[in-house]
C-alpha positions in Angstrom: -148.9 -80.7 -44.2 -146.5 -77.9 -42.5 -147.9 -77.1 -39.3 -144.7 -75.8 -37.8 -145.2 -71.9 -36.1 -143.9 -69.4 -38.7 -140.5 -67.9 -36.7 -140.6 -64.3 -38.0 -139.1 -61.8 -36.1 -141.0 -58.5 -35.6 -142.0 -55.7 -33.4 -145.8 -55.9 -32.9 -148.0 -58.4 -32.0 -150.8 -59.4 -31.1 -154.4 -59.6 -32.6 -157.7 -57.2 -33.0 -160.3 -58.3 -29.7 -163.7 -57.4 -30.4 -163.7 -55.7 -26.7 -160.8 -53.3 -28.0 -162.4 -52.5 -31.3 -165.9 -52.0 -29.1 -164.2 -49.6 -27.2 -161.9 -47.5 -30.0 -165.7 -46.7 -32.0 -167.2 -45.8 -28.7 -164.4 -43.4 -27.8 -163.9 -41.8 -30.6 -167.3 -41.0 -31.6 -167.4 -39.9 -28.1 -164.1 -37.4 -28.5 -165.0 -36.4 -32.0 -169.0 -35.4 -32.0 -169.3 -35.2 -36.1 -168.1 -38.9 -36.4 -171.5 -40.2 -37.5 -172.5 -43.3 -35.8 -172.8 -45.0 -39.1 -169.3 -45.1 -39.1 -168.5 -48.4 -38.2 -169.8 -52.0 -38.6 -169.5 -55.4 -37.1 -166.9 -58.5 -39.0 -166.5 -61.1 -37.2 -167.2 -59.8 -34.1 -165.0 -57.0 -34.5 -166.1 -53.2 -34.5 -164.3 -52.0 -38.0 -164.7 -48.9 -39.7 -166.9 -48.4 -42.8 -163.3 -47.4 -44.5 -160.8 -49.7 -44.8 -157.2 -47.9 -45.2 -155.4 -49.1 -48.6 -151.8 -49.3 -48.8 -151.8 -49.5 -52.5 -149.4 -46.7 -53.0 -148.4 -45.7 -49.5 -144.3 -45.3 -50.1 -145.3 -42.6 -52.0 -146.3 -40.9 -49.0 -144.4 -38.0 -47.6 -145.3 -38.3 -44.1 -146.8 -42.1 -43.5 -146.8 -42.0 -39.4 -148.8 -38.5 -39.9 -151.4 -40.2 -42.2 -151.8 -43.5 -40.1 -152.3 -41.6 -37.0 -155.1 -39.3 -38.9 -156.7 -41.9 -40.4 -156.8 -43.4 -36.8 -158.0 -40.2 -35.2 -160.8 -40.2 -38.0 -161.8 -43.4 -36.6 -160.1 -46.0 -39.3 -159.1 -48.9 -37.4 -159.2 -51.4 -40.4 -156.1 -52.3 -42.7 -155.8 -53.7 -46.2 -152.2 -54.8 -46.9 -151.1 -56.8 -50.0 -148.2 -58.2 -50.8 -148.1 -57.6 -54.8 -148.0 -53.7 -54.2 -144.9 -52.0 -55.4 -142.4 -55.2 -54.8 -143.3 -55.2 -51.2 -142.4 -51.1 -50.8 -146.2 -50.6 -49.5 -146.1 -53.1 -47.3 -142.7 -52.0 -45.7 -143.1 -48.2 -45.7 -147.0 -49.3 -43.7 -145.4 -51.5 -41.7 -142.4 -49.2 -40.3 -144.7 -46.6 -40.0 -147.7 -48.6 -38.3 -145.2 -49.9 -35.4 -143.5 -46.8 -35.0 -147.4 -45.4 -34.0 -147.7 -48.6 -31.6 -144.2 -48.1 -30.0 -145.2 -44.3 -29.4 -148.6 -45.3 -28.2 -150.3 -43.3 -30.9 -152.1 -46.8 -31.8 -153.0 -50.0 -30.0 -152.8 -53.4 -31.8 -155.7 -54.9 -30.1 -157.9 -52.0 -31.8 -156.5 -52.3 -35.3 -158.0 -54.9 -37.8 -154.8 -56.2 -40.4 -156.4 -57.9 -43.1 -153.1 -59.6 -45.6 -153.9 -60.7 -49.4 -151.0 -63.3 -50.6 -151.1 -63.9 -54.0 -152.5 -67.6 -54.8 -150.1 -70.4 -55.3 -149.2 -74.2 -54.6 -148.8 -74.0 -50.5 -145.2 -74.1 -50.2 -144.8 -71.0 -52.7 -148.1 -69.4 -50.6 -146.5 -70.0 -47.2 -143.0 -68.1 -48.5 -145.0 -65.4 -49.6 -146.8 -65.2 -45.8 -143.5 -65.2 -44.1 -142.1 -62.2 -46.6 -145.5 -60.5 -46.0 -145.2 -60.5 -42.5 -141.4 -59.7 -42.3 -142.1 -57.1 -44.8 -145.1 -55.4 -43.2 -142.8 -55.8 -39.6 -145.8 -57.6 -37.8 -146.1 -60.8 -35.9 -149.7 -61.6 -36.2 -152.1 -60.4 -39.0 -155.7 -61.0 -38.2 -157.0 -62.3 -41.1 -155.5 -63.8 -45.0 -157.5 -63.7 -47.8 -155.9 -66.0 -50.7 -155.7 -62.9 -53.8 -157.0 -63.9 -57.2 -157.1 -67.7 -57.9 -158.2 -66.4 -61.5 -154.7 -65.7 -62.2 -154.1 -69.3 -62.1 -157.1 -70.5 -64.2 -155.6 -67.6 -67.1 -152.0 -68.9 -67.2 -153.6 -72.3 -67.9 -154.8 -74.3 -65.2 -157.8 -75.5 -65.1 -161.1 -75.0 -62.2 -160.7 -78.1 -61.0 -156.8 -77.7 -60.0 -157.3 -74.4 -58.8 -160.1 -75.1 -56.3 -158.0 -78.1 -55.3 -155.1 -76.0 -54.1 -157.8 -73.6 -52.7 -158.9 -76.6 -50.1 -154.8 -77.5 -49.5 -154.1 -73.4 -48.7 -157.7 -73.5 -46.5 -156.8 -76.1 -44.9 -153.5 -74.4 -43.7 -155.0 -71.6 -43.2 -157.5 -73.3 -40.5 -154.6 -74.7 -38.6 -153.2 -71.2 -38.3 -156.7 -70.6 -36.7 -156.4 -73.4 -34.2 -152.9 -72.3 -33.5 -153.8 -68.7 -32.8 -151.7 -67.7 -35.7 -154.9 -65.6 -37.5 -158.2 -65.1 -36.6 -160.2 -66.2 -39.9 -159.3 -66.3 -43.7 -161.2 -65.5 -47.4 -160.7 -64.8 -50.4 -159.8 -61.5 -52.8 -160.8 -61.8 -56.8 -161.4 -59.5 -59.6 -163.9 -62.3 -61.1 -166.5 -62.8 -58.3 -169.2 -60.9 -59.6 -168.3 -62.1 -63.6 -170.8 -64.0 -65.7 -170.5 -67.9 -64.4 -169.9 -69.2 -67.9 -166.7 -66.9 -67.7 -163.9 -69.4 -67.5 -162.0 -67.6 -64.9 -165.1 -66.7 -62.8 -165.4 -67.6 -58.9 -168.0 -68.6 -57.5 -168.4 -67.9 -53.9 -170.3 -70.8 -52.6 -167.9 -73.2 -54.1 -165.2 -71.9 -52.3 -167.1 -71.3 -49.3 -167.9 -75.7 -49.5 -164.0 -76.2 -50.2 -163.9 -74.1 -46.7 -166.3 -76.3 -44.9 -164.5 -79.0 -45.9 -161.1 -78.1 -44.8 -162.1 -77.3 -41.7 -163.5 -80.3 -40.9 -159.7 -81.9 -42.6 -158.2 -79.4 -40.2 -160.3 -80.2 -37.0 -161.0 -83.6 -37.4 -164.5 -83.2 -37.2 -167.5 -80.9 -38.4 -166.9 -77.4 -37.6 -167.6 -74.0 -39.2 -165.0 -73.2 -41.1 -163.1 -69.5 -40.1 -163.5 -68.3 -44.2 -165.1 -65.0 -42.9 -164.9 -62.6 -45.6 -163.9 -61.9 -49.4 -162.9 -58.9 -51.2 -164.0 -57.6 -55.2 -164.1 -54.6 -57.0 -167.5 -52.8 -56.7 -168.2 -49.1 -57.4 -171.6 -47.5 -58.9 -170.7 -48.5 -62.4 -169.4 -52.1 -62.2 -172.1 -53.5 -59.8 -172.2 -57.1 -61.0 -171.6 -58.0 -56.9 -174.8 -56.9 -56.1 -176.6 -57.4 -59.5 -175.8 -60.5 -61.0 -176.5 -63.6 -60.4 -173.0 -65.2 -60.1 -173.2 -67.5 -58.2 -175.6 -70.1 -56.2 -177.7 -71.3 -52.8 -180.0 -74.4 -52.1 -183.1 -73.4 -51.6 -185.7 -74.6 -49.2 -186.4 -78.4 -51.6 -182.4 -78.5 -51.9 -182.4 -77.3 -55.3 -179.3 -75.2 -56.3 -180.8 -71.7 -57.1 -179.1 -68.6 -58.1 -178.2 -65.3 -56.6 -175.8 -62.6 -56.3 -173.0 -62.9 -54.4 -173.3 -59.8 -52.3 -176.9 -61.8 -51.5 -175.0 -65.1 -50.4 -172.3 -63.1 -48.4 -175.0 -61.8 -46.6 -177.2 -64.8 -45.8 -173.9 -66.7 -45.3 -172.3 -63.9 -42.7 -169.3 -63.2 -44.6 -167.9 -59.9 -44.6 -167.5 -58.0 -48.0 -164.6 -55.6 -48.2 -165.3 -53.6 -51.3 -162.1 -53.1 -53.9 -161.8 -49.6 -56.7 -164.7 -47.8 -55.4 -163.4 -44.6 -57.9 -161.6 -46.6 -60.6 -164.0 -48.3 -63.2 -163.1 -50.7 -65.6 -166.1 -50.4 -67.5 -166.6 -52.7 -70.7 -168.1 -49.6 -72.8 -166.9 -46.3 -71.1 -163.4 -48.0 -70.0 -161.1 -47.0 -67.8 -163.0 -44.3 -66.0 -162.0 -42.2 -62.5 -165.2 -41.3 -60.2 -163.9 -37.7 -59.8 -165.1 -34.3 -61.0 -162.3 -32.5 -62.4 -162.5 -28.5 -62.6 -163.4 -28.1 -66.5 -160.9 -26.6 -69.0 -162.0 -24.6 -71.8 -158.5 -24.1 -73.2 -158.4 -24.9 -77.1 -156.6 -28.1 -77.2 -153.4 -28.9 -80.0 -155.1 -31.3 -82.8 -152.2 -34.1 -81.8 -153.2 -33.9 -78.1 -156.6 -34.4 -78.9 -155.7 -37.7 -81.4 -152.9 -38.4 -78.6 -156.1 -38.2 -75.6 -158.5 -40.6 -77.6 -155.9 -43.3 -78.4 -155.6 -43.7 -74.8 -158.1 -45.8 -72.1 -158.4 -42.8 -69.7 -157.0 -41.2 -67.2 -155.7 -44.9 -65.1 -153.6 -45.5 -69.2 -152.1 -42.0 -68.4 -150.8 -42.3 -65.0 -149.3 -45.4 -66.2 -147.4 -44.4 -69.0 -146.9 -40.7 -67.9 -142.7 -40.7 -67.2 -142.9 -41.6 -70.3 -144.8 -39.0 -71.9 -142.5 -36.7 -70.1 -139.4 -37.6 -72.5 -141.6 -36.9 -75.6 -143.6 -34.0 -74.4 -143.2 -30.5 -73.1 -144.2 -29.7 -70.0 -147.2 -27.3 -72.0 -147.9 -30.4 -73.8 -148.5 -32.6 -70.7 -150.7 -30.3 -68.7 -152.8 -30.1 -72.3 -153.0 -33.5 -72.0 -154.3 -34.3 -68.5 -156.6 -31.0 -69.1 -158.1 -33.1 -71.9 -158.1 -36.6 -70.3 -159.8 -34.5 -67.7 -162.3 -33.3 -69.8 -163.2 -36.3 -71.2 -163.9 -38.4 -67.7 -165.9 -35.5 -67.0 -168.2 -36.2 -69.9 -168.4 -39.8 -69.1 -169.3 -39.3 -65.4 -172.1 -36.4 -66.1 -175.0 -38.9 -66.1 -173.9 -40.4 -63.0 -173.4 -37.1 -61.4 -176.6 -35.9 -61.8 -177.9 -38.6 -60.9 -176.0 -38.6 -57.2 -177.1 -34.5 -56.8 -181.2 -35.5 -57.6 -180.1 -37.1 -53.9 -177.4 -34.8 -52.3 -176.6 -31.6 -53.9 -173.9 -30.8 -51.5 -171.5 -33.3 -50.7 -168.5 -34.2 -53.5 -169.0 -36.3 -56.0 -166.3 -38.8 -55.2 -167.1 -38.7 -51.4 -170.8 -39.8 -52.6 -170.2 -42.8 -54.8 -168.0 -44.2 -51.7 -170.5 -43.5 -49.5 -173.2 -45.1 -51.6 -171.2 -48.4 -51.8 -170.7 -48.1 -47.9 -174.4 -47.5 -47.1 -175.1 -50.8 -49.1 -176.5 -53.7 -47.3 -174.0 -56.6 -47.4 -170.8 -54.0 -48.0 -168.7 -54.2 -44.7 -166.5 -51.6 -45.4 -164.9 -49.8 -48.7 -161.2 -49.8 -49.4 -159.3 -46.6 -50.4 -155.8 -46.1 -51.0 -154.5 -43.7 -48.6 -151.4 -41.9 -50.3 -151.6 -38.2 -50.4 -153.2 -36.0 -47.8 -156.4 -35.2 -49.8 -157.4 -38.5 -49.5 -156.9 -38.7 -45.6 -158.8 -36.0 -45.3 -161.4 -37.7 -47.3 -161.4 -40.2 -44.3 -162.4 -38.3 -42.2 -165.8 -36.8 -44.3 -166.7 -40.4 -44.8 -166.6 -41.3 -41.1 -168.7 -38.2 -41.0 -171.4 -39.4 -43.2 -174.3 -40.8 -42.5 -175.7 -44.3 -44.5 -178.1 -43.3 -47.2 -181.3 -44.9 -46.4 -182.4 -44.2 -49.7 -179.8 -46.5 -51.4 -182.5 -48.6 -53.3 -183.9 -45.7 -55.0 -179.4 -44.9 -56.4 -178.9 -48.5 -57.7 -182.0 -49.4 -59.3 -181.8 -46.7 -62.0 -178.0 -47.9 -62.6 -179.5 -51.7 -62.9 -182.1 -50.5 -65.4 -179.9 -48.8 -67.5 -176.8 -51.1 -67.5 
C-alpha cells in the first residue's frame, strides 16, 4: 500500500486542537451574549458548532470572504467540503476565500473543523481524488475524510461484498494518514444509511464500523480503536429513517446480533452524526418537497401552468431545469410558475407546520425544523449550504436557539403517522 506523504502545495495548514475549538465557543458566546449556549457540541474532542457550513453552492456567492467571516462571527467553526460539487468550483471559491480569512487573521485554523467527502473508489482513483480535493480547496491538512456514497458502487453493478472490501483497503489508508498526522479521523457519507436492510444498496453502519476495526489493527499492527469517528446522511422531519428505523444492528448483552437504528448505534458507539438536506425532502409520497413557507399567491393561474406545475416533482425539479424554462417561457409565465410551485409545497408542508407552531408559534418555520434535527440526541451538528446572505443570517438565529427539550413530544407524532 502507498504510504508516501501526499506533496500538495498550499497555503494553510495545520489541524482543529480541541484547546482552540474550547476556546473559539467560549469567546464568542462570551462577545456575543444571544449566542445560546446550546450552540455547540463535542466530536471527537473538538468543540464544533451545532451548524455545520455547506459549500454546496458557494461559487455562486457574491461575497464568499464576507459570508465565511459571518458565519464565523455567528460562531460556525465547522466545514463540510465535497469534492463532487460544481466540478470542484465549491471547493475552490471556499478554499480561496477561507485562506484569504486566515492570511488576514479574520480566522485561525486551529479553531476551524474541515471535514472532506471523496467520492468512493478503488484506492489509487480515491487517493487522486484527495490530492485534487486538497489542491482544490487550497489546504494542506483537512481534519477528517469521510468516503461519500459506497452505494454508488453497489448501483453501477458491484456487488456488497466488493464494495465493503475496498471500504477496508480506503480505511486502512485512511488510518495511516492518522498515524502520520495527515487527518485526525475518517467516516463515512451515504444517502442509504437509514434505508430498509433488504434494500440492496443499503449501508449498514456496524458493518462498516467492523471493516474499521479491522483496518486499524492492519494499519497499526495490533488492536487499536480504529479513528472512523463520524458519518454523514440525510435526515430532516419528514425522512427520519436515521432515527426511526431499524437499519442496522448491535450484540446485545448474550452476543446475539439485535437490531436498532443507526442514529441509536452512532450514539452508543461515539460516532458523530453530521446531518445532510435538513430542508430538502425526498419523500416517497409527497416527493421532492422544500421545508419553507412561501408567502401565498392568490393570483388565478394560466390552465397550461397549472398542467405544466403538476408534471413536475416540486420546486428542487424546477430549479433544475429552470434556464431552460426561460427559452420557452415569458418572464410572466415563469413567475406564474414558481407562484404555483410555491403554492403547492405550501399545501404539502401545512400539516407539518402546524404541527411545529402547537410548540413555537414564533420562530420561522424553516429555522424550526433545523433546529429540531439539531436538538436531537445523537445529531452532532446539521449541514446547510451557505450561498446567499439569507441563509448566513439564518446562521446566526440557529446559534441563537436554544435545544428543544421537548423533542420527543415533535418526532413521535411524525413516527405514528409515517
Amino acid at each position: 500500500m502507498n504510504t508516501q506523504p501526499l506533496n500538495v502545495p498550499t497555503l494553510t495548514s495545520g489541524h482543529a486542537t480541541a484547546e482552540a475549538t474550547k476556546a473559539f465557543a467560549d469567546t464568542t458566546w462570551q462577545n456575543h451574549t444571544q449566542t445560546s449556549p446550546d450552540a455547540w457540541r463535542i466530536l471527537d474532542g473538538h468543540t464544533i458548532s451545532k451548524i455545520t457550513f455547506g459549500t454546496l453552492g458557494f461559487h455562486k456567492n457574491t461575497s464568499p470572504e464576507k459570508t465565511i467571516l459571518q458565519a464565523i462571527t455567528s460562531g460556525c467553526n465547522t466545514f463540510d467540503c465535497s469534492l463532487n460539487f460544481s466540478e470542484k468550483a465549491d471547493l475552490k471559491a471556499f478554499g480561496n476565500a477561507f485562506s484569504k480569512c486566515i492570511k488576514d487573521g479574520q480566522a485561525q485554523r486551529d479553531q476551524c473543523v474541515v471535514l472532506s467527502k471523496i467520492q468512493m473508489a478503488p484506492l489509487e482513483t480515491f487517493q487522486a481524488f484527495y490530492t485534487e480535493h486538497l489542491q482544490a480547496l487550497n489546504i494542506e491538512k483537512t481534519d477528517y475524510v469521510l468516503i461519500q456514497e459506497p452505494e454508488l458502487l453497489i448501483l453501477q453493478g458491484l456487488s456488497q461484498e466488493d464494495t465493503q472490501n475496498i471500504a477496508l483497503t480506503l480505511f486502512e489508508w485512511l488510518e495511516t494518514l492518522v498515524i502520520k498526522g495527515d487527518i485526525q479521523g475518517y467516516g463515512l457519507s451515504s444517502q442509504t444509511f437509514g434505508a430498509p436492510t433488504d434494500m440492496q444498496a443499503h449501508t449498514c453502519l456496524a458493518t462498516y464500523a467492523e471493516l474499521a476495526r479491522t483496518a486499524a489493527q492492519n494499519a497499526w499492527g495490533r488492536k487499536k480503536r480504529s479513528s472512523f469517528k463520524l458519518i454523514s446522511a440525510p435526515f430532516n422531519l419528514l425522512e427520519t429513517e436515521l432515527l426511526t428505523e431499524k437499519s442496522t444492528w448491535e450484540f446485545d448483552k448474550t452476543g446475539e446480533k439485535k437490531e436498532c437504528s443507526t442514529l441509536d448505534l452512532a450514539s452508543r458507539m461515539n460516532i458523530g452524526v453530521i446531518s445532510q438536506r435538513p430542508l430538502n425532502v425526498l419523500h416517497p409520497h409527497l416527493g421532492a418537497i422544500r421545508l419553507v413557507e412561501f408567502p401565498e399567491s392568490t393570483t388565478e393561474t394560466p390552465e397550461h401552468i397549472s398542467n405544466l406545475a403538476n408534471q413536475m416533482q416540486g420546486l428542487a425539479h424546477y430549479a433544475q431545469i429552470k434556464e431552460h424554462l426561460a427559452g420557452h417561457l415569458s418572464e410572466e409565465e415563469q413567475t406564474s410558475l414558481e407562484r404555483t410551485l410555491q403554492n403547492i409545497n405550501n399545501q404539502k408542508t401545512k400539516p407539518l407546520q402546524a404541527h411545529l407552531n402547537s410548540f413555537d408559534a414564533e420562530t420561522t418555520f424553516h429555522i424550526a425544523c433545523i433546529n429540531a434535527l439539531c436538538s436531537t440526541p445523537g445529531i452532532t451538528s446539521v449541514a446547510h449550504s451557505f450561498n446567499t446572505p439569507s441563509y448566513t443570517h439564518d446562521i446566526a438565529n440557529l446559534m441563537q436557539s436554544a435545544d428543544m427539550h421537548y423533542i420527543h413530544e415533535i418526532f413521535t407524532p411524525l413516527k405514528e403517522t409515517k
